[in-house]
C-alpha positions as CSV (number, residue, x, y, z in Angstrom):
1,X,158.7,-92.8,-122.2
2,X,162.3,-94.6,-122.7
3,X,164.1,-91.5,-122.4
4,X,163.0,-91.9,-118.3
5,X,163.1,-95.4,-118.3
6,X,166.8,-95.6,-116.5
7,X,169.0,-98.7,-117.7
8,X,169.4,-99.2,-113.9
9,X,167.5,-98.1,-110.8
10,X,169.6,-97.6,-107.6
11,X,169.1,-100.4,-105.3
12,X,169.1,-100.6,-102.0
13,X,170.0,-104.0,-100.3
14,X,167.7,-102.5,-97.2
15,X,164.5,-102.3,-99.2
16,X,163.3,-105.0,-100.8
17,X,161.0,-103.9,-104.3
18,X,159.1,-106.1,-106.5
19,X,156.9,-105.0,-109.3
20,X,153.8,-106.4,-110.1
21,X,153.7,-106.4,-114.3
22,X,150.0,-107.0,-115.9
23,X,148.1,-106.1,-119.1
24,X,145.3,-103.7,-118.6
25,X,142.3,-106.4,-117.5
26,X,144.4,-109.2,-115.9
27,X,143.3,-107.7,-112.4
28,X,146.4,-106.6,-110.7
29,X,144.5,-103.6,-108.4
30,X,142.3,-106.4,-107.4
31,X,144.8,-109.1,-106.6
32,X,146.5,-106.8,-104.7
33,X,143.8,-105.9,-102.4
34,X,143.5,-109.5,-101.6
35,X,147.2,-110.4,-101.6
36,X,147.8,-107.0,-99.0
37,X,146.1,-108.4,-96.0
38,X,147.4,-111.8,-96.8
39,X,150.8,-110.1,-96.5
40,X,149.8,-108.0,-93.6
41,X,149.0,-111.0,-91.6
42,X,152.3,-112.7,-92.2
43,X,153.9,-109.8,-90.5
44,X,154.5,-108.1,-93.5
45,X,154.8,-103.4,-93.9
46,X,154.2,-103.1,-97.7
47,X,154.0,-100.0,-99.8
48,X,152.3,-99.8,-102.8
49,X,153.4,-97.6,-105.6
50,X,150.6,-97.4,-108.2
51,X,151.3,-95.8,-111.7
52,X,148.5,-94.0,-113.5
53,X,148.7,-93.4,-116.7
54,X,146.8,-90.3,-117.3
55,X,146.1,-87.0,-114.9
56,X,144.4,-87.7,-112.2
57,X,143.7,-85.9,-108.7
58,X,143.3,-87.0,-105.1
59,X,141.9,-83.6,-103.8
60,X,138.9,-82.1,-104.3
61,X,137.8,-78.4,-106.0
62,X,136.9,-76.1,-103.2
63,X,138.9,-77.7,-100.4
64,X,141.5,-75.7,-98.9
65,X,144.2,-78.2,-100.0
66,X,143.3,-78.3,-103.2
67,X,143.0,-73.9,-103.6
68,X,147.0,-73.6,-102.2
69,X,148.0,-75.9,-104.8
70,X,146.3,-74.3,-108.0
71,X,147.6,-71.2,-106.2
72,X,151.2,-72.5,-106.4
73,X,152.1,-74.4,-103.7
74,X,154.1,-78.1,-104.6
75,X,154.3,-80.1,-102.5
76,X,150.8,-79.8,-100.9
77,X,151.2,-81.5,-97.9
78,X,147.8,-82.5,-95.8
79,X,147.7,-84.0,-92.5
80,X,145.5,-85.0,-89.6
81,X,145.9,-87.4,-86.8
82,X,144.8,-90.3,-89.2
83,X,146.5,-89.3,-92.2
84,X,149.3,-87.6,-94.6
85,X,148.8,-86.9,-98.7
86,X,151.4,-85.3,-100.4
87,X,150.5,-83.6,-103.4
88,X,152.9,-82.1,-106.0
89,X,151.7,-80.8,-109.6
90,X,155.2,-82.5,-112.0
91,X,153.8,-80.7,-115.5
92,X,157.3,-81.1,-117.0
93,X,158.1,-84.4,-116.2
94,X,157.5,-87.0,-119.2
95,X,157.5,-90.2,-117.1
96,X,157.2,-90.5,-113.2
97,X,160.7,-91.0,-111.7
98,X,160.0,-94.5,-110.1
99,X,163.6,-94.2,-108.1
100,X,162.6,-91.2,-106.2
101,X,159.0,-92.0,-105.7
102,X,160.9,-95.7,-103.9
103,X,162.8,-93.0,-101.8
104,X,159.3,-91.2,-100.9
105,X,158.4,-94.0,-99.3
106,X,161.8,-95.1,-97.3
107,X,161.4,-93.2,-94.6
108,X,158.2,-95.4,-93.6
109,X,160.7,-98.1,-93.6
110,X,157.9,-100.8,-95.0
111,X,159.6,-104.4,-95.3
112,X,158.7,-104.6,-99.2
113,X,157.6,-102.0,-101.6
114,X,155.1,-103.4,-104.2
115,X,155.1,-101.8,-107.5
116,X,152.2,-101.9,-109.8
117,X,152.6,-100.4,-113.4
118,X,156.1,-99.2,-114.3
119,X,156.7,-102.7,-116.3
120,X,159.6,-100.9,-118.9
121,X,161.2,-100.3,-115.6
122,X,164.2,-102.4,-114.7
123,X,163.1,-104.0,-111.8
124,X,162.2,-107.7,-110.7
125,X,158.6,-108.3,-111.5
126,X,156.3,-110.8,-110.6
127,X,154.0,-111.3,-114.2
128,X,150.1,-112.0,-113.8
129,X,149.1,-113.5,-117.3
130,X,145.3,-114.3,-118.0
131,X,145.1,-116.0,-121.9
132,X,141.6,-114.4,-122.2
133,X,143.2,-111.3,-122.5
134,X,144.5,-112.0,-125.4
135,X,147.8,-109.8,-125.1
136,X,151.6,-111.4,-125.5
137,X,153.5,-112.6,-122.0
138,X,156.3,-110.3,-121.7
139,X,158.3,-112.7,-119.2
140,X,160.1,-113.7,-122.8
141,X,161.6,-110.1,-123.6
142,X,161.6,-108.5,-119.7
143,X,164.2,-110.3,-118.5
144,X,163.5,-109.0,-114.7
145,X,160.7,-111.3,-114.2
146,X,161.4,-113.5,-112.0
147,X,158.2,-115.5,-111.8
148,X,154.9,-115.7,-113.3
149,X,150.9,-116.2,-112.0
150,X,148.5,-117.9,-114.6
151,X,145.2,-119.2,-114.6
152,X,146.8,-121.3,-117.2
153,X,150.1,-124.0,-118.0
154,X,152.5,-122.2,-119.4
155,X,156.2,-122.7,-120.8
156,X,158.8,-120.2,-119.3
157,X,162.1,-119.2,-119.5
158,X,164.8,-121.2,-117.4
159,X,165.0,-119.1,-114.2
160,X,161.2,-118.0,-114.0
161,X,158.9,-119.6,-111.4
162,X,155.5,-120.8,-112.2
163,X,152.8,-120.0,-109.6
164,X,148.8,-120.5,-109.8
165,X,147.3,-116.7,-110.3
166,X,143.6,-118.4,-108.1
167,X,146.1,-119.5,-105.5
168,X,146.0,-116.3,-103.4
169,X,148.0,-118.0,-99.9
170,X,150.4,-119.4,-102.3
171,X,150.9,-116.3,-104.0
172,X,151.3,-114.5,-100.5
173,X,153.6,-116.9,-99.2
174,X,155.9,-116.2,-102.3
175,X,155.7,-112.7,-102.1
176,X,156.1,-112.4,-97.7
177,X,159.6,-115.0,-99.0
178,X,160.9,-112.1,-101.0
179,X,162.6,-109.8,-98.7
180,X,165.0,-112.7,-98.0
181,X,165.4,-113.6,-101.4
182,X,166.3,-109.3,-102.3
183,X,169.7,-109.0,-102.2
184,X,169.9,-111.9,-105.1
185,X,167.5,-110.3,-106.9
186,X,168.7,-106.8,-107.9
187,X,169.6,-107.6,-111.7
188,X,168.2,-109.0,-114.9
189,X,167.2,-112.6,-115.1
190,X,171.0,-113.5,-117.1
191,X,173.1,-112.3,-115.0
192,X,171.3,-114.1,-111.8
193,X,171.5,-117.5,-113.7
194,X,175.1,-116.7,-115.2
C-alpha cells in the first residue's frame, strides 16, 4: 500500500478535507451519521469519502447497470431525477487514489470533504480513540492529526486538541470551524507548530 500512499496530496486552499482516522470498532461510520446532520444544520455541504478495504459492489446482478459493466463499460454511470452512482471496475490499481477520488467530488463544490479510512494518507485527521479497543493511538507517529476524540483523558502531543468522543455538538462545532481553520492546516503537525 505505501507505494500509493503519496508523501503529499495536492491541496487545494478552496476545499477544505479532514480525515476521520479510527481502529476498526471505535465507531467512526456511526459517529458520522450523527455528526452529518449535526453539520448539515450548521449550514454545512459535506462529502464523505469512505474507504473499503475489500471488493465490494453497489449494483445488483441482473440490473441493467450492473450487465454493461461486466460487459465492459467503466465508468458506469446511473442516473435518475433523485440520483447519480458512478461505477468504475480499477482491477489494477493496488490502493485507491484518495487525490482523484477528492477531485470526483469538487465539482459538487461541498464546503468540507470528510474522509473516513485512508489514515497512511497525508492528510489532517481528526483521531477517534476508545481504550476498550485495545489498539495503540497513532496521534504519536501520524503527525497530521490535529486533534483527538476519547471517551477517555489522555496525554497528547503539543499541537493536538483534546475533544470528548460522547460530546456529539461539541464535536460538530469543531468540525463546521474547520473550513476557516484550512488554509493553516494543509501540512504535518511540525511544520504548523514550527
Amino acid at each position: 500500500m505505501s507505494e500509493r500512499v503519496p508523501e503529499r496530496l495536492p491541496f487545494n486552499d478552496d476545499l477544505p478535507v479532514l480525515g476521520i482516522a479510527a481502529w476498526s470498532g471505535t465507531g467512526k461510520t456511526t459517529l458520522l451519521e450523527q455528526l452529518l446532520p449535526a453539520l448539515r444544520r450548521r449550514g454545512l455541504g459535506v462529502a464523505v469519502i469512505k474507504h473499503a478495504h475489500h471488493a465490494f459492489d453497489v449494483d445488483q446482478p441482473g440490473k441493467d447497470s450492473h450487465r454493461l459493466r461486466q460487459a465492459g463499460a467503466s465508468p458506469m454511470v446511473v442516473a435518475s431525477r433523485a440520483r447519480v452512482a458512478l461505477m468504475m471496475e480499477t482491477p489494477d490499481r493496488e490502493e485507491a487514489d484518495l487525490a482523484a477520488l477528492i477531485e470526483m467530488v469538487r465539482p459538487q463544490r461541498p464546503d468540507l470533504v470528510l474522509v473516513e479510512g485512508f489514515k497512511a494518507w497525508p492528510l489532517p485527521k481528526l483521531e477517534l480513540y476508545r481504550p476498550e479497543v485495545g489498539k495503540p493511538l497513532r496521534v504519536a507517529e501520524d503527525p497530521w492529526v490535529r486533534a483527538v476524540a476519547s471517551d477517555a483523558a489522555l496525554a497528547l502531543p503539543e499541537g493536538v486538541e483534546a475533544l470528548d468522543l460522547n460530546d456529539l455538538e461539541a464535536l460538530a462545532d469543531w468540525i463546521a470551524a474547520w473550513p476557516a481553520r484550512w488554509p493553516a492546516c494543509q501540512c504535518p503537525r511540525e511544520e504548523v507548530l514550527s
